[in-house]
DOSEBA-629839 format. One line per 2 residues: number of its first residue (from 1); their letters; for each residue x, z negated, y of N, C-alpha, C. Coordinates in nm, 2 decimals, always signed. Example, Ala and Ser with C-alpha at 12.3 -4.5 7.8 and 13.67 -1.06 7.14 Angstrom:
% residues 2
1 = AS = +1.32 -0.78 -0.57 +1.23 -0.78 -0.45 +1.32 -0.78 -0.33; +1.28 -0.71 -0.22 +1.37 -0.71 -0.11 +1.29 -0.79 +0.00 .
***
This chain:
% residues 223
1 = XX = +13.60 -10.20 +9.48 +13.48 -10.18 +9.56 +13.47 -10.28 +9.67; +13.45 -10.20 +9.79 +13.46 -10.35 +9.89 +13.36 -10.39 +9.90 .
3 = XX = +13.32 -10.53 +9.94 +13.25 -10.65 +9.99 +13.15 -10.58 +10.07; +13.02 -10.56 +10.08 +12.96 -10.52 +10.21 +12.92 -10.63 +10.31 .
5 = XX = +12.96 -10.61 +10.41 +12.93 -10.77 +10.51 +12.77 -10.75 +10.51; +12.76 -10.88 +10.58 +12.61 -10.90 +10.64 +12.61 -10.89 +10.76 .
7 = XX = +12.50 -10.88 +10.82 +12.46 -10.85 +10.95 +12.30 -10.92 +10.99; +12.42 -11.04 +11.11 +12.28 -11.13 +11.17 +12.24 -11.11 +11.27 .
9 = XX = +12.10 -11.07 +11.27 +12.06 -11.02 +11.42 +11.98 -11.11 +11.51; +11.94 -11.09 +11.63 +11.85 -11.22 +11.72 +11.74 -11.15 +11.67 .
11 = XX = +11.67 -11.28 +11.67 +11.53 -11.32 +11.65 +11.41 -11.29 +11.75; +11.31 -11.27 +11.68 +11.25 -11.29 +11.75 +11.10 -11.26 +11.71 .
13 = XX = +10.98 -11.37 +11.72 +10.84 -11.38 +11.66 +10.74 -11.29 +11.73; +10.67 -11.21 +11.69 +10.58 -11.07 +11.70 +10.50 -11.06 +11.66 .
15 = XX = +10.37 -11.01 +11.69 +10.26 -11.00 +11.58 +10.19 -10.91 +11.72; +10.10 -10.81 +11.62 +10.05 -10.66 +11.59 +9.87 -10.63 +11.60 .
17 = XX = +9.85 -10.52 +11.60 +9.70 -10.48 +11.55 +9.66 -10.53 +11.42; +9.56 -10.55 +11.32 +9.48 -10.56 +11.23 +9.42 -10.49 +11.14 .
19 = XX = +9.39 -10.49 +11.01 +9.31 -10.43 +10.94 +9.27 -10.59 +10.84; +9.15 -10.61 +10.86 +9.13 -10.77 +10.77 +8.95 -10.74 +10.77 .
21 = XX = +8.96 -10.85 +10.63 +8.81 -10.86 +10.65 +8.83 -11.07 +10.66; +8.72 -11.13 +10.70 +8.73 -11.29 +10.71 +8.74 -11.34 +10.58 .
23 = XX = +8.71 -11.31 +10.52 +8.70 -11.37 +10.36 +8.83 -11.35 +10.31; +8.91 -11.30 +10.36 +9.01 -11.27 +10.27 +9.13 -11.32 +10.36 .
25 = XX = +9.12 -11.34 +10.46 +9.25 -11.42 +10.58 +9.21 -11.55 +10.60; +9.11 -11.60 +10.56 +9.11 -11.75 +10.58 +9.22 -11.83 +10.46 .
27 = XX = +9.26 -11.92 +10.53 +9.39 -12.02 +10.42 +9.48 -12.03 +10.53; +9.58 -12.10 +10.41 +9.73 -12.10 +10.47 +9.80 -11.97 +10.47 .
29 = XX = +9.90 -11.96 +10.56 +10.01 -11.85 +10.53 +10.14 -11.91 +10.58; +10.23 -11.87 +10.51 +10.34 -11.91 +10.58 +10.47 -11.79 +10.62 .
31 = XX = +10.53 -11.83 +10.70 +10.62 -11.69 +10.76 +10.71 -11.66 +10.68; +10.71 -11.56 +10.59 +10.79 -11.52 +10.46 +10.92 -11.46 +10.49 .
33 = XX = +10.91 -11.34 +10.59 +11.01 -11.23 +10.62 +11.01 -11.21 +10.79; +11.15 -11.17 +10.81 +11.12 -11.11 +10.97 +11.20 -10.95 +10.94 .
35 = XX = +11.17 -10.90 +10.97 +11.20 -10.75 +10.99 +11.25 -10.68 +11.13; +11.36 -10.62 +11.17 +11.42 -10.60 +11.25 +11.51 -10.49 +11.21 .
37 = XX = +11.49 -10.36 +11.28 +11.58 -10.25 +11.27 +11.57 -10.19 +11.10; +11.48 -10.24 +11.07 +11.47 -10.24 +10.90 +11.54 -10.31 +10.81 .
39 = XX = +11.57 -10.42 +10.88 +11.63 -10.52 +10.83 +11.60 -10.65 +10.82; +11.55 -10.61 +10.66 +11.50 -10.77 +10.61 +11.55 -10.92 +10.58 .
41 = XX = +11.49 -11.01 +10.72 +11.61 -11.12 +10.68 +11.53 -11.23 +10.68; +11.57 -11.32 +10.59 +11.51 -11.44 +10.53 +11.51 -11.58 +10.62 .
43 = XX = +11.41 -11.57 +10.67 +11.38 -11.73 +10.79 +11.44 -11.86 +10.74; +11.49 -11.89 +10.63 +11.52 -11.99 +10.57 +11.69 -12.00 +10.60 .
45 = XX = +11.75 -11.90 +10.63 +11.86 -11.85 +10.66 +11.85 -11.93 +10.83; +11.79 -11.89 +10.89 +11.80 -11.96 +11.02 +11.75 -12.08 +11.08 .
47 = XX = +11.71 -12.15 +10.96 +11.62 -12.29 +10.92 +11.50 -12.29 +11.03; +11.45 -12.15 +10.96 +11.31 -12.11 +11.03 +11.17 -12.15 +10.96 .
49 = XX = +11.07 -12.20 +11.01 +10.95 -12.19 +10.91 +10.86 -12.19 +11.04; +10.73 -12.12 +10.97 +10.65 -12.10 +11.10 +10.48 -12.17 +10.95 .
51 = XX = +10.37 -12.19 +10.95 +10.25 -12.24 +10.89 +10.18 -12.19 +11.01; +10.07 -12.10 +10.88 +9.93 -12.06 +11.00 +9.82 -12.08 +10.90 .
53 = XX = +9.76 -12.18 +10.96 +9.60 -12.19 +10.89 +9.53 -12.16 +11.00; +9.40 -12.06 +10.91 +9.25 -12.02 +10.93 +9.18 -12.09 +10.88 .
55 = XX = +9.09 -12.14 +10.95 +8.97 -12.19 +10.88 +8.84 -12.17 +10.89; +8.77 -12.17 +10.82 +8.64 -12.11 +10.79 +8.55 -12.12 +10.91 .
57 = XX = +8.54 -12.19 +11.04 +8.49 -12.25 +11.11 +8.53 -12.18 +11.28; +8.68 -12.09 +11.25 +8.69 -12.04 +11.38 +8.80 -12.08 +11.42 .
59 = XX = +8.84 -12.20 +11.36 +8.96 -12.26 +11.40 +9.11 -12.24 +11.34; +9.20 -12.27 +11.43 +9.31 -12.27 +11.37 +9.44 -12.33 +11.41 .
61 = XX = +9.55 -12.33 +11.31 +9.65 -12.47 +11.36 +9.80 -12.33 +11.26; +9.86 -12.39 +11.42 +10.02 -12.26 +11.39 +10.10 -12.44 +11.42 .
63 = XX = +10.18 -12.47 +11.29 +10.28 -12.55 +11.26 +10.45 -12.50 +11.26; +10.55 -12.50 +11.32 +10.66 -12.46 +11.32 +10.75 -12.57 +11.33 .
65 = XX = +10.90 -12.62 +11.36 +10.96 -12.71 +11.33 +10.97 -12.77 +11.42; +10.91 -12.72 +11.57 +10.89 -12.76 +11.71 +10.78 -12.85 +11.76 .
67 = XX = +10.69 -12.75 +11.68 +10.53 -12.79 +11.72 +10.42 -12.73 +11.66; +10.35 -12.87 +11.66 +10.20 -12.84 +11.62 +10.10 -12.86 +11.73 .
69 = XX = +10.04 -12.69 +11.66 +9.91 -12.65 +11.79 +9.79 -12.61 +11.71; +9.70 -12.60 +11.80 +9.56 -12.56 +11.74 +9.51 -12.48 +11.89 .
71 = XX = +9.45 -12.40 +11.79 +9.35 -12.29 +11.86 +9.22 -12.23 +11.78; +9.22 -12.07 +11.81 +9.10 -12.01 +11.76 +9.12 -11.89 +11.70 .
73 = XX = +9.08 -11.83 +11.61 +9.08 -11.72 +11.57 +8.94 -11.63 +11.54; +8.97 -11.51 +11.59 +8.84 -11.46 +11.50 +8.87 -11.30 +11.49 .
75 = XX = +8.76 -11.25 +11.42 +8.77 -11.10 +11.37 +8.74 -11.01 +11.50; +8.81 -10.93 +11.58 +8.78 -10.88 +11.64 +8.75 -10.68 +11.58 .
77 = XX = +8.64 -10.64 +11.55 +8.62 -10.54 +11.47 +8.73 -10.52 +11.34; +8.81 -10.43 +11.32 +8.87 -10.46 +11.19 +9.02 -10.55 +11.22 .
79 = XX = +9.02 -10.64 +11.28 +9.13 -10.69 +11.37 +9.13 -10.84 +11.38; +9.22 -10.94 +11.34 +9.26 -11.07 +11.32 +9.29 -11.12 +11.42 .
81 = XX = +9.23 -11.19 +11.48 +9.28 -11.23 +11.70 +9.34 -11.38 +11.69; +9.45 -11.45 +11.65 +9.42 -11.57 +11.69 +9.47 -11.61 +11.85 .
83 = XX = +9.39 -11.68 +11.89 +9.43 -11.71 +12.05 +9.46 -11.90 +12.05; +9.56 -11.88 +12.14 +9.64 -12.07 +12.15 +9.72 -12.01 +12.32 .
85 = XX = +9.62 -12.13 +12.38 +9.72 -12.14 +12.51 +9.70 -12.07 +12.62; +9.62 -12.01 +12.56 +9.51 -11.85 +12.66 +9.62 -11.73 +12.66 .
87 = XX = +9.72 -11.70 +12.55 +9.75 -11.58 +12.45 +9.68 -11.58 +12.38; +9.73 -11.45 +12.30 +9.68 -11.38 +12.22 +9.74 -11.33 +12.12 .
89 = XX = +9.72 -11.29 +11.98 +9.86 -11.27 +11.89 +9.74 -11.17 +11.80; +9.81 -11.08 +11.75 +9.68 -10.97 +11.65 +9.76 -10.94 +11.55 .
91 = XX = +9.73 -10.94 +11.41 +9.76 -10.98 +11.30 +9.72 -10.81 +11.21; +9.79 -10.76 +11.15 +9.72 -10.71 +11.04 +9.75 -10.71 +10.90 .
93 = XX = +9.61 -10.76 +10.81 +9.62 -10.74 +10.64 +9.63 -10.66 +10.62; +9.75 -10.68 +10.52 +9.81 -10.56 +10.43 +9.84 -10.58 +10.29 .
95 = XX = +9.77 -10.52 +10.18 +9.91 -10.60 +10.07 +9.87 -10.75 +10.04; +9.81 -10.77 +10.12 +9.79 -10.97 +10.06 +9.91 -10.98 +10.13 .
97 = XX = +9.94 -10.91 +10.29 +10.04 -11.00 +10.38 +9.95 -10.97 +10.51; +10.01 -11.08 +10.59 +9.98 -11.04 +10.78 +10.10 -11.02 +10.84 .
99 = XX = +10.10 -10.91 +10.88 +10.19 -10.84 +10.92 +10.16 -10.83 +11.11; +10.27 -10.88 +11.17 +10.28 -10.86 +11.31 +10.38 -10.78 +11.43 .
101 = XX = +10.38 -10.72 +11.48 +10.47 -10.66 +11.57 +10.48 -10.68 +11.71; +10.62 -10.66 +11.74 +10.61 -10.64 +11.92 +10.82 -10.63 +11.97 .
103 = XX = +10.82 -10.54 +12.03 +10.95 -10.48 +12.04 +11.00 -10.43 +11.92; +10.94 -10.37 +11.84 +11.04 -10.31 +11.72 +11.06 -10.41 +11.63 .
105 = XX = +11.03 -10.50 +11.63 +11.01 -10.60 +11.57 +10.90 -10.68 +11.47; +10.91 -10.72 +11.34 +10.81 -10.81 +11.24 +10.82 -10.88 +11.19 .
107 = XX = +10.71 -11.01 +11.20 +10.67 -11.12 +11.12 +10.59 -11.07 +11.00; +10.60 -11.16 +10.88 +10.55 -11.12 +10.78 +10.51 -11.28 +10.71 .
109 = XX = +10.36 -11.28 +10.68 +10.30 -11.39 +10.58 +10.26 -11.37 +10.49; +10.30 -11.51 +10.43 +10.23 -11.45 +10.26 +10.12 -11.56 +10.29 .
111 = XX = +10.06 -11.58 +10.18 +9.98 -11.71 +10.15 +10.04 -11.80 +10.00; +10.15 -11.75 +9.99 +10.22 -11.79 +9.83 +10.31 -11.74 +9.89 .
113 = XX = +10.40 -11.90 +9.85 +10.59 -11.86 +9.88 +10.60 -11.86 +9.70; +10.76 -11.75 +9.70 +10.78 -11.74 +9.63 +10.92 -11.67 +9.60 .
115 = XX = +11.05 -11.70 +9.49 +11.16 -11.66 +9.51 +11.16 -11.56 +9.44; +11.26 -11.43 +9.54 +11.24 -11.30 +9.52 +11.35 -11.27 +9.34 .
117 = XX = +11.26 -11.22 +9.27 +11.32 -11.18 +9.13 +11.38 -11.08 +9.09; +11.50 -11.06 +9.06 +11.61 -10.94 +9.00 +11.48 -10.88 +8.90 .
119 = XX = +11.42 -10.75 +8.93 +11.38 -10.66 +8.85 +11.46 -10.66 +8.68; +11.37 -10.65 +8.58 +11.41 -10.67 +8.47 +11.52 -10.59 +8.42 .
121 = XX = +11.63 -10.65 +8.34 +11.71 -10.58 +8.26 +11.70 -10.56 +8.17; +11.73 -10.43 +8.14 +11.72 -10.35 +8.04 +11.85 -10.43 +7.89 .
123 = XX = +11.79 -10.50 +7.78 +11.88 -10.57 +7.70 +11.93 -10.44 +7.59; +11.87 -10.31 +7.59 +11.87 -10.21 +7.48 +11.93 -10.12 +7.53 .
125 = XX = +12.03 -10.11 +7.70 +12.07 -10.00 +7.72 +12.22 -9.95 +7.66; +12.22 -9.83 +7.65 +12.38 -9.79 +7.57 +12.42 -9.72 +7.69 .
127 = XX = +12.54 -9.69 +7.62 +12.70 -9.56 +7.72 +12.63 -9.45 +7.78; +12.51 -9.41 +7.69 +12.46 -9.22 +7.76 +12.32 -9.25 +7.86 .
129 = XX = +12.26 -9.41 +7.84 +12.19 -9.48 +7.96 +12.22 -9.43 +8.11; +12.37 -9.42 +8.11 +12.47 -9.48 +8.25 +12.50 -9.31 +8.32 .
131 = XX = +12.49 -9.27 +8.23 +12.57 -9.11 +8.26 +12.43 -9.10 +8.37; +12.54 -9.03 +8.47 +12.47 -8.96 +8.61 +12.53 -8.99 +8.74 .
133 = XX = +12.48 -8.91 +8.80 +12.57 -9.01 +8.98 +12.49 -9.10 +9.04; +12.51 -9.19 +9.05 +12.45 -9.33 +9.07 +12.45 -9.36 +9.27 .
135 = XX = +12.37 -9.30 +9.34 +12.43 -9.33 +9.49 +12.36 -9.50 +9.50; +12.41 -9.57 +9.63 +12.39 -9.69 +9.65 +12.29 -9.68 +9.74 .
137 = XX = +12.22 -9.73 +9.76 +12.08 -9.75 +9.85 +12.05 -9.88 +9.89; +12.06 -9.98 +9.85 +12.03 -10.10 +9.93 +12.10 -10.26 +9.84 .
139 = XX = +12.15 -10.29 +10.00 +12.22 -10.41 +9.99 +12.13 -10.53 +9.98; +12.16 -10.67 +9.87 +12.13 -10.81 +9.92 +12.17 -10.90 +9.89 .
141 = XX = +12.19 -10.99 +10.03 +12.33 -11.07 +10.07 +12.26 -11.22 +10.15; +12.28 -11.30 +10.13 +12.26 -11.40 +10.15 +12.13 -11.43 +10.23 .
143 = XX = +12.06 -11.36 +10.15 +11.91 -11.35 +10.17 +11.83 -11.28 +10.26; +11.91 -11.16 +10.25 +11.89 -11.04 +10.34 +11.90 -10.88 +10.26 .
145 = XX = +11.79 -10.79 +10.31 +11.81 -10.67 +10.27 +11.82 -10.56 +10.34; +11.91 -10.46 +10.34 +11.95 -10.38 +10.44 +11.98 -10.25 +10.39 .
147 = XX = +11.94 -10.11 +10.41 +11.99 -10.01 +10.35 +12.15 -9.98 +10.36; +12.20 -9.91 +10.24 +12.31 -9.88 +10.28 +12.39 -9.78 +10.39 .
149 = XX = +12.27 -9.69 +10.43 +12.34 -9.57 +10.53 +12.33 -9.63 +10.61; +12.24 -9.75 +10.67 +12.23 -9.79 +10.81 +12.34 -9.89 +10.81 .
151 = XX = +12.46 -9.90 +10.75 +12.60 -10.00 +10.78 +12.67 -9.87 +10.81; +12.64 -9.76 +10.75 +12.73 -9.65 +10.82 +12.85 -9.61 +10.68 .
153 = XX = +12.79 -9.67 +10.56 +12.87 -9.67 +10.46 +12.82 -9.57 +10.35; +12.88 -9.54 +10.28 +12.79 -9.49 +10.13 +12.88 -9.51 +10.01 .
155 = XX = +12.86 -9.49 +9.90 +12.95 -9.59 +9.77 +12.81 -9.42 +9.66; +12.88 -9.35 +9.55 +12.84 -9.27 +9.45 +12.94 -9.32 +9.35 .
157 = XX = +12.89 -9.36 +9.27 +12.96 -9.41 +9.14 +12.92 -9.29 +9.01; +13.02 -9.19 +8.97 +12.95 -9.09 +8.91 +13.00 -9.12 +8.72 .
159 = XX = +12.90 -9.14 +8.67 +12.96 -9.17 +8.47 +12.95 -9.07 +8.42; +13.00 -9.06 +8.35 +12.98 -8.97 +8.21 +13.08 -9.02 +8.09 .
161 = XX = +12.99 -9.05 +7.97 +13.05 -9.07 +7.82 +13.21 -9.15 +7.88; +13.20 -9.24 +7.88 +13.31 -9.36 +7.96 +13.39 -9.34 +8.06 .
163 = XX = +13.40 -9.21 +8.12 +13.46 -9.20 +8.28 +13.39 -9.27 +8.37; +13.45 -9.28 +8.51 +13.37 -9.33 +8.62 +13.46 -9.28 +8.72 .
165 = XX = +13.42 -9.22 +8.80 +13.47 -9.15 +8.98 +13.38 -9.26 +9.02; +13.41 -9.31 +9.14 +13.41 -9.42 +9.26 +13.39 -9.32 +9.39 .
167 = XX = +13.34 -9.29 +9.48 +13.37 -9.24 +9.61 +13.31 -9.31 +9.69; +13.35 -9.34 +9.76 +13.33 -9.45 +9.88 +13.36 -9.41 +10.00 .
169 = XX = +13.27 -9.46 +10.11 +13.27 -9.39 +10.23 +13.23 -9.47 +10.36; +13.36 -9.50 +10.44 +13.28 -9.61 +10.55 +13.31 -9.56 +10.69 .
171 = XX = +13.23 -9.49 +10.75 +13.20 -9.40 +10.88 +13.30 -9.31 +10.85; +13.41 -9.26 +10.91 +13.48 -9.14 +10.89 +13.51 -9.13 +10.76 .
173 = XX = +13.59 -9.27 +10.72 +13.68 -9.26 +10.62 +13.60 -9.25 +10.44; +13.71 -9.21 +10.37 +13.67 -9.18 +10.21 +13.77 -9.23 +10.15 .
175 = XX = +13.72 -9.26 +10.04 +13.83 -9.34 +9.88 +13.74 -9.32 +9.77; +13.87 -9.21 +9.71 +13.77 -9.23 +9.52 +13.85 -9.26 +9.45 .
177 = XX = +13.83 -9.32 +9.33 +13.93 -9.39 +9.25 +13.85 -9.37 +9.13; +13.88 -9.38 +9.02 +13.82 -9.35 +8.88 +13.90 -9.47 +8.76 .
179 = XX = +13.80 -9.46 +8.67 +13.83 -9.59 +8.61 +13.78 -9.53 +8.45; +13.78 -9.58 +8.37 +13.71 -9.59 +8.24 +13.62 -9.69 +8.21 .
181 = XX = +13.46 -9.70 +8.13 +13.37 -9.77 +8.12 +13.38 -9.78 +7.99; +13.27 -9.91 +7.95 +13.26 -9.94 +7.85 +13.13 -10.05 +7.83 .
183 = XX = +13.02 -10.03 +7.71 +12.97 -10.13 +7.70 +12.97 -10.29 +7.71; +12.97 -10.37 +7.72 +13.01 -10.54 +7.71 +12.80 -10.58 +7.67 .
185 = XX = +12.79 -10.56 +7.55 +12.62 -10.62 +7.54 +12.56 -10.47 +7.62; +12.50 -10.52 +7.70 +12.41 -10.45 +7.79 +12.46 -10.45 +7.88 .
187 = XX = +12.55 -10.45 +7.93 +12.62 -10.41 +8.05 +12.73 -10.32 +8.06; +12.73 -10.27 +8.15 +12.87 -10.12 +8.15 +12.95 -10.18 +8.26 .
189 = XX = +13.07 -10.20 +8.18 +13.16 -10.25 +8.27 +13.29 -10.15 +8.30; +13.28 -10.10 +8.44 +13.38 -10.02 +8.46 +13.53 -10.09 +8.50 .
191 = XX = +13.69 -10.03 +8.48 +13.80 -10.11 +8.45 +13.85 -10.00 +8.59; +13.91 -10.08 +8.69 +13.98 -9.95 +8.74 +14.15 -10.01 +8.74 .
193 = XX = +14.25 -9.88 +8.77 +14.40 -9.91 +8.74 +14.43 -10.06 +8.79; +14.35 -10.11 +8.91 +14.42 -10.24 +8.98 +14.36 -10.35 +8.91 .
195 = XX = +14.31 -10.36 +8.76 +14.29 -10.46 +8.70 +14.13 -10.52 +8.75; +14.09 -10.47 +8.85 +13.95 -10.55 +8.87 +13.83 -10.44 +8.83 .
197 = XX = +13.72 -10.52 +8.83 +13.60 -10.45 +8.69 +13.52 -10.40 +8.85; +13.40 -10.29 +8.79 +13.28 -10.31 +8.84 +13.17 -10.36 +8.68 .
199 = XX = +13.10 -10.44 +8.67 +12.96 -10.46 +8.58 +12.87 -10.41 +8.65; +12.81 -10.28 +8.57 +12.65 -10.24 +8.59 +12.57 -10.36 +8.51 .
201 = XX = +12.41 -10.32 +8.56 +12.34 -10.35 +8.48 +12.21 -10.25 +8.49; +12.16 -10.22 +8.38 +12.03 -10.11 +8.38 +11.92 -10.17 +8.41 .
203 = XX = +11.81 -10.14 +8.49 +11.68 -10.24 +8.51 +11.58 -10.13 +8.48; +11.48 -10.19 +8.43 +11.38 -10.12 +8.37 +11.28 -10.03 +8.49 .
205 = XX = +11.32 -10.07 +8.60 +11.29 -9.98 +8.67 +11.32 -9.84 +8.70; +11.46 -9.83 +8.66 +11.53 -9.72 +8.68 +11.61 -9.70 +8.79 .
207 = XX = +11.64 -9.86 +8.82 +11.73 -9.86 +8.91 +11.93 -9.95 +8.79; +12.03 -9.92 +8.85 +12.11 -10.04 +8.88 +12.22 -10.07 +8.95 .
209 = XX = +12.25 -10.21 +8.91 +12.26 -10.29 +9.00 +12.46 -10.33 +8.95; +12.49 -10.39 +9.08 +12.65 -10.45 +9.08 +12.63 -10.60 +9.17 .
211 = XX = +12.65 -10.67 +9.07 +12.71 -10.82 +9.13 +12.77 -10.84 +9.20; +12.80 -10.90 +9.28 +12.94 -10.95 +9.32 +12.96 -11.12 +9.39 .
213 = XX = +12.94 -11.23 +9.35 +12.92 -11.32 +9.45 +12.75 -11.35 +9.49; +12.78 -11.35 +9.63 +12.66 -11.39 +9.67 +12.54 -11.23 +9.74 .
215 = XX = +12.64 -11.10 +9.67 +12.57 -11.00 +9.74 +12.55 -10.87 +9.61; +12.42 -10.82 +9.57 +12.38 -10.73 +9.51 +12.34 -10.58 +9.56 .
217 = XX = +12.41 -10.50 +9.50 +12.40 -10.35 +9.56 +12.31 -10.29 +9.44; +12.20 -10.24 +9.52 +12.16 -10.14 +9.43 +12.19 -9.97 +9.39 .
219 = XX = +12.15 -9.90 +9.30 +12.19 -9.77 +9.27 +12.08 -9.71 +9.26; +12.04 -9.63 +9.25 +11.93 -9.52 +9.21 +12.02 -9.40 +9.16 .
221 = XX = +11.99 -9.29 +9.08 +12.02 -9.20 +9.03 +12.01 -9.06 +9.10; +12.10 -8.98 +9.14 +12.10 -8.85 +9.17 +12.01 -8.80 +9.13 .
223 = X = +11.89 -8.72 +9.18 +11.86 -8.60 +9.10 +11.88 -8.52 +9.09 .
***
């Protein structure tokens, strides 16, 4: 199975229309995600931090690694306005985030940082769990998430009762290769002729997943 690279793109800070009520966007937030081409990449990766406090009063203070400022904010009908500098920036609540745009481009706040969690594994899954064609759908790699058709690739991993077909696909080109599986615990570990494994793992979502290093692919199931 190859490696899927990563892909770093320029930057760049945005922010959007609004849907907020005040009571619910006053606090801290801090700049969680940037979004780009649909590609979610982690600010910590580019030793980014951005801090935005609202405060009850009208006021407000945007801290970044550059600079600290203070300005104003207020509700402009269903719409989040903060102004610094005689700009303007428009925010919208979503979700318990603020979400901003501009070129195709998003900022994303939480008000609670927090490290992203491998959806649960399934400790009770068996051999007839695995059976089905498994396509890949989304990569994440050094703190980044990115679909798989938009690298221009695709990967169907197909089981049944310990077989496994492999087909793989990167813009023109194709490779399938087949192996034999087997339980290890809860994991299905596929063996192919060149001595190297793939390990599934089942998640109670109904998705799974392949290790590798520092990058996780996910699967979903044919219907």
């Amino acid at each position: 199975m190859k490696k899927l690279a990563a892909v770093i793109l320029a930057l760049l800070l945005c922010l959007g229309t609004a849907l907020a009520d005040s009571a619910d966007v006053v606090g801290v937030w801090y700049l969680d995600e940037i979004i780009t081409d649909g590609v979610v990449l982690n600010p910590s990766l580019f030793e980014m931090d951005m801090t935005l406090e609202l405060l009850t009063d009208g006021t407000a203070r945007r801290m970044t690694q550059t600079a600290d400022e203070t300005g104003t904010w207020a509700m402009n009908g269903q719409s989040v306005v903060f102004s610094l500098a005689g700009s303007t920036e428009t925010f919208t609540l979503e979700n318990g985030k603020l979400t901003g745009c501009r070129d195709n481009m998003e900022i994303v706040l939480v008000k609670e940082r927090f490290a992203p969690s491998m959806p649960e594994i399934r400790q009770d899954a068996v051999l007839a769990d695995f059976n089905g064609a498994w396509y890949a759908t989304l990569v994440e790699s050094m703190g980044m998430r990115f679909p798989v058709a938009d690298m221009g690739m695709s990967m169907v991993i197909t089981l049944a009762n310990g077989t496994a077909i492999i087909d793989e696909g990167v813009e023109e080109q194709t490779a399938v290769s087949s192996g034999t599986a087997a339980m290890n615990g809860s994991t299905l570990v596929i063996a192919l002729p060149d001595g190297s494994t793939i390990p599934l793992q089942l998640h109670a979502t109904g998705e799974v997943s392949y290790t590798a290093e520092d990058t996780v692919i996910f699967f979903e199931r044919v219907q």
